[in-house]
Every structure is written in structure tokens, then in C-alpha cells.
TORKOL-4160 file (C-alpha; in steps of 0.2 Angstrom, whole numbers, padded with zeros to 4 digits, m for minus):
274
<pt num="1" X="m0027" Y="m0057" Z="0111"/>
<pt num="2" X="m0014" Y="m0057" Z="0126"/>
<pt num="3" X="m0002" Y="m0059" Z="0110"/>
<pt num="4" X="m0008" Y="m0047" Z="0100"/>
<pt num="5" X="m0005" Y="m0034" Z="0114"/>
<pt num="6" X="0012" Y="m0041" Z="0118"/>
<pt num="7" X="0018" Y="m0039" Z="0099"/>
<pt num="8" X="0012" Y="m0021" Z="0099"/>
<pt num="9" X="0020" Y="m0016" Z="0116"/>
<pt num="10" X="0035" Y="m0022" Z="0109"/>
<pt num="11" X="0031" Y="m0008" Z="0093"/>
<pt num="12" X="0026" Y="0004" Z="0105"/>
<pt num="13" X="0040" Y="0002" Z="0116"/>
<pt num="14" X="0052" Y="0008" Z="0105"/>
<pt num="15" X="0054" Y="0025" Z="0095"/>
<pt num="16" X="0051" Y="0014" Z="0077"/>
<pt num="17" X="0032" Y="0018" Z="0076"/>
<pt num="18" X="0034" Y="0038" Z="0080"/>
<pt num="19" X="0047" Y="0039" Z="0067"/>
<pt num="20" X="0039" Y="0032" Z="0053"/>
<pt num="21" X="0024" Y="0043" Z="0057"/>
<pt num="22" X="0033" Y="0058" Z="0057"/>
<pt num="23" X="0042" Y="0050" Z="0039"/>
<pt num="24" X="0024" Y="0048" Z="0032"/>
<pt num="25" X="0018" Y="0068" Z="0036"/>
<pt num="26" X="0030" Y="0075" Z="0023"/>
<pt num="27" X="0027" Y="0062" Z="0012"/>
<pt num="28" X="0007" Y="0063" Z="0013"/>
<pt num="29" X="0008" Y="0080" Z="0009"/>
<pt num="30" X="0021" Y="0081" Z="m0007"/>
<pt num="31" X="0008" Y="0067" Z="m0015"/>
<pt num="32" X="m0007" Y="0077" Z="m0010"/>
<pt num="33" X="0001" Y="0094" Z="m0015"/>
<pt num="34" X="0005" Y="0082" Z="m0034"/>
<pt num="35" X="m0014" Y="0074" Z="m0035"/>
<pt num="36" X="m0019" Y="0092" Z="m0032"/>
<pt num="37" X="m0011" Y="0100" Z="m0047"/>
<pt num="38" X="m0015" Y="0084" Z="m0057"/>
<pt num="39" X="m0035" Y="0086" Z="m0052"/>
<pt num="40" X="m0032" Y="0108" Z="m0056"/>
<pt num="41" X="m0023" Y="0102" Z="m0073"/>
<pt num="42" X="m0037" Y="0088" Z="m0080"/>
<pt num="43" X="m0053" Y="0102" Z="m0074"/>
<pt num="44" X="m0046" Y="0115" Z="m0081"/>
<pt num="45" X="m0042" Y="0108" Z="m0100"/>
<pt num="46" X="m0023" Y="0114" Z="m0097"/>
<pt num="47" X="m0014" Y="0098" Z="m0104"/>
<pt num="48" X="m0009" Y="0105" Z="m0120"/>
<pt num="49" X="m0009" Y="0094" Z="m0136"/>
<pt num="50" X="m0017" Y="0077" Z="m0133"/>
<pt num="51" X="m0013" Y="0063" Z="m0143"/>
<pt num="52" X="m0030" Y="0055" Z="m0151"/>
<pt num="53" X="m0028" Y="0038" Z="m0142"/>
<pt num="54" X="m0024" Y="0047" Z="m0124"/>
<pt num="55" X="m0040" Y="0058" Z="m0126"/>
<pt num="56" X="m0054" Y="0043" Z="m0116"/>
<pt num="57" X="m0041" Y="0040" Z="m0104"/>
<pt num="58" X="m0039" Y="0058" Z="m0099"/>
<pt num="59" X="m0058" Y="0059" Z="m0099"/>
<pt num="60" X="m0062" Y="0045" Z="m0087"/>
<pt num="61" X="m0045" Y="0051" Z="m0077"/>
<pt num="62" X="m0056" Y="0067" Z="m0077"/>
<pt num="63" X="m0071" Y="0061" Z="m0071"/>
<pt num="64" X="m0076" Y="0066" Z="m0051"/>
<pt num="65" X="m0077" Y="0045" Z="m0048"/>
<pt num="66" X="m0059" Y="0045" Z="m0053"/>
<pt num="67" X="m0053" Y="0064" Z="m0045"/>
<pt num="68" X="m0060" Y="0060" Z="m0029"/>
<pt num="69" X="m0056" Y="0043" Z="m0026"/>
<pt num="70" X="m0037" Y="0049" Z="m0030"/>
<pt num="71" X="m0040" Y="0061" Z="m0019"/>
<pt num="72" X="m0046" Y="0052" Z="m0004"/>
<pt num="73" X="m0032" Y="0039" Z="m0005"/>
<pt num="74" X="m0019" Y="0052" Z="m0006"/>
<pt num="75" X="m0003" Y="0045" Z="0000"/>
<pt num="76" X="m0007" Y="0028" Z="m0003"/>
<pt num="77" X="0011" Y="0023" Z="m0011"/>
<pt num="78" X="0023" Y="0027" Z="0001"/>
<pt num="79" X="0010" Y="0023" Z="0016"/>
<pt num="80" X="0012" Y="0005" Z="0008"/>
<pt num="81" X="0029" Y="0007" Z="0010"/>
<pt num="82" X="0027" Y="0013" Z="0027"/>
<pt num="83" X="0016" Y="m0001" Z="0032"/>
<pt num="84" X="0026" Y="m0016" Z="0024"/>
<pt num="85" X="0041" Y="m0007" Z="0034"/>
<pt num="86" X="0031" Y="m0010" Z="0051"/>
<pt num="87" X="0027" Y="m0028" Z="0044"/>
<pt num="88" X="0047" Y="m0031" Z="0045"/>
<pt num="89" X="0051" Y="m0024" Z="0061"/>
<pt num="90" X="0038" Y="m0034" Z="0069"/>
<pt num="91" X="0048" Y="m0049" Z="0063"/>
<pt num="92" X="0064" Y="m0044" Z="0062"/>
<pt num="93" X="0063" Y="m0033" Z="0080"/>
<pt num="94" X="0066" Y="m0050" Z="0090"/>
<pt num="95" X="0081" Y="m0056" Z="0081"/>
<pt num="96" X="0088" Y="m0040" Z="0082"/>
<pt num="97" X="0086" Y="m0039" Z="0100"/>
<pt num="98" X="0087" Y="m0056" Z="0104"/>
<pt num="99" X="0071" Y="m0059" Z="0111"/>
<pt num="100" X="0065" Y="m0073" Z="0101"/>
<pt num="101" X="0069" Y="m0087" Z="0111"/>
<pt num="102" X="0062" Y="m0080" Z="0127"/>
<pt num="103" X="0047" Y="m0077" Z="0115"/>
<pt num="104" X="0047" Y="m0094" Z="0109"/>
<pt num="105" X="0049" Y="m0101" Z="0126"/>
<pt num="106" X="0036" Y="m0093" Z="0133"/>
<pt num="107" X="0022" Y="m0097" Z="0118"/>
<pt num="108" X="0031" Y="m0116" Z="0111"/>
<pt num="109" X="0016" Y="m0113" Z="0098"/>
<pt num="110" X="0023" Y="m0106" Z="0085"/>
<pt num="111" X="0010" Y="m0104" Z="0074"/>
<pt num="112" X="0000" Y="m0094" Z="0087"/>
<pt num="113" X="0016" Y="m0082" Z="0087"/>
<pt num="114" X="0014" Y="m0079" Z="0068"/>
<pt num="115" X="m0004" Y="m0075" Z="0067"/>
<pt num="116" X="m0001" Y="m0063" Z="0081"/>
<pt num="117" X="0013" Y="m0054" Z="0074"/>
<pt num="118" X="0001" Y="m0054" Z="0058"/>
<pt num="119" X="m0012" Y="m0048" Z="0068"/>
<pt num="120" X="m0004" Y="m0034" Z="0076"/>
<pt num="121" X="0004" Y="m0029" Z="0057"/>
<pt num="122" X="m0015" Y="m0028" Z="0052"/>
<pt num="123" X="m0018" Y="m0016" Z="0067"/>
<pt num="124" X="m0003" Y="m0005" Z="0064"/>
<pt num="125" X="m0010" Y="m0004" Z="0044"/>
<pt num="126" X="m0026" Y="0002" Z="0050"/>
<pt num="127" X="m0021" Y="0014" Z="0062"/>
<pt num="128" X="m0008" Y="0022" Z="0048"/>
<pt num="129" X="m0023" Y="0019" Z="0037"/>
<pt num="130" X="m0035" Y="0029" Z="0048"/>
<pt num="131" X="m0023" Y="0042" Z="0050"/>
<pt num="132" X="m0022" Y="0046" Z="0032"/>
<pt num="133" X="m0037" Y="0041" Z="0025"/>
<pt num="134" X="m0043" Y="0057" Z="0040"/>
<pt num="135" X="m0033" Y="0068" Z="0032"/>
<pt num="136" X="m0038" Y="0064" Z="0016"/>
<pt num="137" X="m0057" Y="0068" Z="0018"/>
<pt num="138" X="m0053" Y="0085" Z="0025"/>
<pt num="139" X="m0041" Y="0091" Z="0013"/>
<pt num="140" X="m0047" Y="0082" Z="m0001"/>
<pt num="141" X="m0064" Y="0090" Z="0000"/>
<pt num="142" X="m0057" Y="0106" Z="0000"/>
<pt num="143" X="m0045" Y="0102" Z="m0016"/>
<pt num="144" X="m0061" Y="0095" Z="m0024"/>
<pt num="145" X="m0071" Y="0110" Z="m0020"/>
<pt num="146" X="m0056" Y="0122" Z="m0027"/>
<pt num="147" X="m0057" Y="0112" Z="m0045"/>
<pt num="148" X="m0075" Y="0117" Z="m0046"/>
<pt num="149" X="m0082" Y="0096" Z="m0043"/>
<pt num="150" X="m0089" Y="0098" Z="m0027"/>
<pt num="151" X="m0084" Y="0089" Z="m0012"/>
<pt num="152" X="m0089" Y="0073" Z="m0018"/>
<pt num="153" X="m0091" Y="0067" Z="0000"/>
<pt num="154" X="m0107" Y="0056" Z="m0005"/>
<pt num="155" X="m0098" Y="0048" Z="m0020"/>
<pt num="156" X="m0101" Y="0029" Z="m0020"/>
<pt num="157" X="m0084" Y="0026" Z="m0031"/>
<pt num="158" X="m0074" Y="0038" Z="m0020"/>
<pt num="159" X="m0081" Y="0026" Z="m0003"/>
<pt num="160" X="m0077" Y="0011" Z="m0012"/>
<pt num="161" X="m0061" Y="0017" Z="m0015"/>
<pt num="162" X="m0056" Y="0020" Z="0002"/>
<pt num="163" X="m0061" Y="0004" Z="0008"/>
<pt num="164" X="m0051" Y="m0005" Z="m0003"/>
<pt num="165" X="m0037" Y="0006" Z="0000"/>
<pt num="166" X="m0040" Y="m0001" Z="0019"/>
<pt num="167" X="m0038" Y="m0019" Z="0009"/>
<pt num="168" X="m0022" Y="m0013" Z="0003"/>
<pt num="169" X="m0016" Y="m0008" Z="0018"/>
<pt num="170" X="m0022" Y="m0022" Z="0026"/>
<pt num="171" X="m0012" Y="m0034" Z="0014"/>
<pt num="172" X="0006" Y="m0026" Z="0012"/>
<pt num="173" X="0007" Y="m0025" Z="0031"/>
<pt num="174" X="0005" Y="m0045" Z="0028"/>
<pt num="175" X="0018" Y="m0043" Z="0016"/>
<pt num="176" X="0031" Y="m0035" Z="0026"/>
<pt num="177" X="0027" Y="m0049" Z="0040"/>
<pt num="178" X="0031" Y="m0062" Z="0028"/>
<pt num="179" X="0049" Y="m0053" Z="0021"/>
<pt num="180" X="0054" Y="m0053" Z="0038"/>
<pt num="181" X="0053" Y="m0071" Z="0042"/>
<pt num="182" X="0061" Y="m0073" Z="0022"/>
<pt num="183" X="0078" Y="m0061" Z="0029"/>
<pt num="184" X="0079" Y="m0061" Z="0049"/>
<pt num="185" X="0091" Y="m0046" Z="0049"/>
<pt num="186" X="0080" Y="m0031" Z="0050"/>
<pt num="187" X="0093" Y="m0020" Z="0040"/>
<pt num="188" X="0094" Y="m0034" Z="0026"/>
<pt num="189" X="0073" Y="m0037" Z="0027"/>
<pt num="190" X="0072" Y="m0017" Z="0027"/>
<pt num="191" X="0083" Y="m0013" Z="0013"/>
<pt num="192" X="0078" Y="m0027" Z="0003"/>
<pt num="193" X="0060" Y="m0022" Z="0005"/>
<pt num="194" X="0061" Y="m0004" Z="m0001"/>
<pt num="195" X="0071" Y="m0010" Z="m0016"/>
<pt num="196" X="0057" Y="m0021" Z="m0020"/>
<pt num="197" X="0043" Y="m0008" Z="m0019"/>
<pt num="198" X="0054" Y="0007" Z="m0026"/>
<pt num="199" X="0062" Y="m0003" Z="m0040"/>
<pt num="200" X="0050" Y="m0015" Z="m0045"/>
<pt num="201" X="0036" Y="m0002" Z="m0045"/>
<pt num="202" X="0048" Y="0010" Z="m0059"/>
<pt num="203" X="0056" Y="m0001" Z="m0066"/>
<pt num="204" X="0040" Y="m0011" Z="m0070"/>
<pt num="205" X="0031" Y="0005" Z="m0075"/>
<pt num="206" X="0045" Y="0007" Z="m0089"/>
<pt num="207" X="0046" Y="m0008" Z="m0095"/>
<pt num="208" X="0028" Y="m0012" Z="m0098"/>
<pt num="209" X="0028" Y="0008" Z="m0105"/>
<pt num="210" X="0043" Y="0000" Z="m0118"/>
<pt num="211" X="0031" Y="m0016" Z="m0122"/>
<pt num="212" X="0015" Y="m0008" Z="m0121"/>
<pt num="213" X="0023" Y="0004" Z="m0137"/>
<pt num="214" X="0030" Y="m0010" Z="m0147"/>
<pt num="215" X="0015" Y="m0023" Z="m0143"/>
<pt num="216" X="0000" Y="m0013" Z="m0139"/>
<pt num="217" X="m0011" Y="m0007" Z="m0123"/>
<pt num="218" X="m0014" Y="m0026" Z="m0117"/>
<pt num="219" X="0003" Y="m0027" Z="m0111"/>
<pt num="220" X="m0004" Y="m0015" Z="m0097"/>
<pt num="221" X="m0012" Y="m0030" Z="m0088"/>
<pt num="222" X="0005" Y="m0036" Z="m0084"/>
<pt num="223" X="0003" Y="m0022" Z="m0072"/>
<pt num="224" X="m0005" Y="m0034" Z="m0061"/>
<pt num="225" X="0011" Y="m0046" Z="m0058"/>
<pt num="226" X="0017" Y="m0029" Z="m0048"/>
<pt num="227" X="0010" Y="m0028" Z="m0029"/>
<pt num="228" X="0013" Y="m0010" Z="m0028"/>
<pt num="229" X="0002" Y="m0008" Z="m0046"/>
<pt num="230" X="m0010" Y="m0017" Z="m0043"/>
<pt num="231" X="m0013" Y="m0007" Z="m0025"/>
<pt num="232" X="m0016" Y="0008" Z="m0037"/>
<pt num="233" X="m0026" Y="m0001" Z="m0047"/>
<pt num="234" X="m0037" Y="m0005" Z="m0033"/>
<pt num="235" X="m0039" Y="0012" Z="m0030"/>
<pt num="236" X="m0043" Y="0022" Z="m0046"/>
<pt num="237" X="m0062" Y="0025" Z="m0045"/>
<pt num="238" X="m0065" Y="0021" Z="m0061"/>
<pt num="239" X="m0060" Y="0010" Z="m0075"/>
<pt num="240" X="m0046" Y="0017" Z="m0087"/>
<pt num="241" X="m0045" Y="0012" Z="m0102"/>
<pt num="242" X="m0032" Y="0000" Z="m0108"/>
<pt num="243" X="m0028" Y="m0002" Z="m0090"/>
<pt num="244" X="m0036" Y="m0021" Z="m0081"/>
<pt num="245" X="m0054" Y="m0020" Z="m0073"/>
<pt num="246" X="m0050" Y="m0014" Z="m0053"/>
<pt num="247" X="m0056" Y="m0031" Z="m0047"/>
<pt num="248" X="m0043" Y="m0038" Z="m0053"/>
<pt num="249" X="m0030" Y="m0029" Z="m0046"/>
<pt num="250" X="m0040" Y="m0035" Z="m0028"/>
<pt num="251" X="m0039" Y="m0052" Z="m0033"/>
<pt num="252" X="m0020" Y="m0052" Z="m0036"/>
<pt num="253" X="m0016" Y="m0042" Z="m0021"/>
<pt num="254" X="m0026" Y="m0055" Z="m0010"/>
<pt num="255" X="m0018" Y="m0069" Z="m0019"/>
<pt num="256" X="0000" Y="m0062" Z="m0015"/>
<pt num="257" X="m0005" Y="m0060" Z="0004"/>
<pt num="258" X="m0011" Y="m0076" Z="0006"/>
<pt num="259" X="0003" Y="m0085" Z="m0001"/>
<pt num="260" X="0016" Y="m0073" Z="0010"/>
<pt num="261" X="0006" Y="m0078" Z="0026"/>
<pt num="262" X="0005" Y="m0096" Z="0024"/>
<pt num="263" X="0022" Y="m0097" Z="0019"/>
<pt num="264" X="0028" Y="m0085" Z="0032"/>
<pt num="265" X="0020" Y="m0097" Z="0044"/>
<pt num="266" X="0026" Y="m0112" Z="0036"/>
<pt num="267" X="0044" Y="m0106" Z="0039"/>
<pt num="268" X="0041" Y="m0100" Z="0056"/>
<pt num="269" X="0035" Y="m0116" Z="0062"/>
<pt num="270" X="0049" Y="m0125" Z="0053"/>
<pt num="271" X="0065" Y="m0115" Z="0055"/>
<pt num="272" X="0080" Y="m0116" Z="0069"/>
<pt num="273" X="0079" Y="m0098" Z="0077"/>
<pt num="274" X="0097" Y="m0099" Z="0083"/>
């Protein structure tokens, strides 16, 4: 525990964890201001001419599981992004101010070192988590009541939704740890990291679009190769057709995690750190 506190006072030291907050504020309320107008558009009928095979997955899209478990996960793409971003600094913060080796020196065990940093990633995903899942419930009620669903407060689907969006938040704060160790230099780490999630996420979304026309809907599953997706995924509330089953997207996403942190640790222990 004495480690875990000493990796988040080395966070809370510094003005990275206030600036990300304020970074995630407008970002939380530009997605929740879009799920909004999705949720007015697909309760109203206001989507114009709909293609035959788009009709059930509009319907189950539609449906207060699905509405309100987007709803209460509102933000959940960038926060991701956020969180993996913290996982990074936790790393990459020693290098860059050249506290490893006194960190090192002080705990030789280098494996206990890790699983703090990991630790202490997981506690900054759950706070960012809590602060938006918060938000979510309060205005995400309100937008459900304005569409006419109710507030859908007592909705199983919408509960199990938020707690895997925890999952999710749990796992890429992993992942960000592991990046770090991968690229010490926290500019390097950072801006690889965001052109991972922002570009693999589009440019995977158009690509399997182009394969799913040409080959047909079970090149959606492919969805699941993508982290960022599969967060989504894990998410949705209820199934949609042609997309993977929601478990699915879980069981990846833990898979992914498991593999960064081992072999995060692996390095750790391994590597020179001059």
C-alpha cells in the first residue's frame, strides 16, 4: 500500500491529473449532448427512409436497455483515452524526471514497483470512472425522461452496463501502464497512444464498414481485434444484430490487459533503466 500512495502522490503532485480532468468536462458533455440527440432521433421515428436490413438494428438500438445503458456510459470513448493517458504518465513520469533510479534503489523489487504503478492506474480509472459514471446518472435520467422512456434508473441492462464500463476503465488504465514501459519518453508513449486509439478505432470502423459491404455482416466480429471497439461493445445494453454477443467484447478486453501487464512486468524487471 506504502507504494501505491507513493505512485499517486507523484500524480497528485503535479498539475497532470487537474488538466486532464478539466480536458475530460467538455469532452463528457459534447458526447452526452450527441447520445442525446441520437436517443431524441430513434424515439421519435425522425430517421427518414430506412433501408430493410437496418430496420432490427435500429429497433434494438431503440430499445430503453440499449438508450439508457448509452446513456449512462456517456463519455466512455474519450474517458478511455483519458485513462490510458494517465496509465502512461505513471510510467513514463519517472524517466522524464529522472526519478527512476532513486525509485529503484529504494524498492530493488521491481516487480513490486510494477504492480504498484498498476495499482495506482486502476485507482485513477475508477476515480475518472466515478466521476463520470455521477454525471451520467443525473443527466442521463433527465435526457431519458425528455424522450418519453422514463428514467430507467431500475434497469438491469443499464446497471450491468455501468459496471462493465468500470471493467473498461479498469483495463485501458492497464493498458496505458503497459505502453509506457513499451516507449519510456512520455511524449513518444503519449503520442503514440492517442494515434493508436484515435486511428485504429476510425480507421478500423472503416475498413471493416468496406468488408462488411463486400463480404457480409460477420466481418463485424472483426470489431473485436480493436480495444477501443470492443470497450463499446461491452457497453451497448443489448445485443445488435450483426454485431458480436457483449461478452465477447469483455473477454477480449481482459485478454489484451492481461497480456500488457505481464508483459509490462516482464520488461520492467528485465530492462537497464539508464
Amino acid at each position: 500500500m506504502n507504494l501505491v500512495r507513493a505512485e499517486l502522490l507523484k500524480i497528485r503532485t503535479t498539475n497532470t491529473w487537474w488538466i486532464f480532468a478539466l480536458i475530460s468536462l467538455p469532452l463528457w458533455a459534447l458526447t452526452l449532448l450527441i447520445n442525446w440527440l441520437q436517443a431524441d432521433a430513434l424515439t421519435s421515428g425522425n430517421l427518414g427512409d430506412v433501408p430493410a436490413d437496418q430496420v432490427d438494428t435500429l429497433a434494438a438500438a431503440a430499445s430503453p436497455d440499449a438508450l439508457s445503458s448509452n446513456l449512462f456510459t456517456t463519455g466512455q470513448f474519450f474517458g478511455l483515452l483519458i485513462v490510458m493517458l494517465l496509465g502512461i504518465i505513471v510510467v513514463t513520469s519517472e524517466f522524464f524526471h529522472q526519478t527512476v533510479t532513486t525509485t529503484f534503489l529504494t524498492t530493488p523489487h521491481r516487480t513490486a514497483v510494477m504492480s504498484a504503478k498498476l495499482a495506482a492506474a486502476s485507482v485513477l480509472a475508477l476515480l475518472f470512472w466515478l466521476f463520470t459514471t455521477a454525471l451520467n446518472l443525473i443527466a442521463g435520467a433527465a435526457v431519458l425522461n425528455a424522450v418519453g422512456v422514463g428514467s430507467q434508473l431500475g434497469n438491469d441492462a443499464a446497471w450491468r452496463a455501468i459496471g462493465l464500463n468500470l471493467l473498461a476503465y479498469l483495463l485501458w488504465g492497464v493498458f496505458g501502464v503497459g505502453i509506457g514501459v513499451l516507449i519510456r519518453s512520455q511524449i513518444g508513449a503519449t503520442v503514440t497512444g492517442i494515434l493508436l486509439y484515435l486511428g485504429g478505432s476510425i480507421g478500423a470502423i472503416v475498413v471493416i464498414s468496406i468488408l462488411a459491404a463486400r463480404w457480409g455482416d460477420w466481418i463485424n466480429n472483426l470489431q473485436l481485434l480493436v480495444p477501443s471497439l470492443a470497450s463499446s461493445l461491452m457497453v451497448t445494453g443489448a445485443d445488435i444484430p450483426g454485431n458480436p454477443p457483449r461478452w465477447a467484447g469483455a473477454a477480449v478486453l481482459i485478454g489484451y490487459a492481461v497480456i500488457t501487464g505481464v508483459v509490462g512486468t516482464l520488461l520492467m524487471r528485465r530492462r537497464d533503466i539508464s
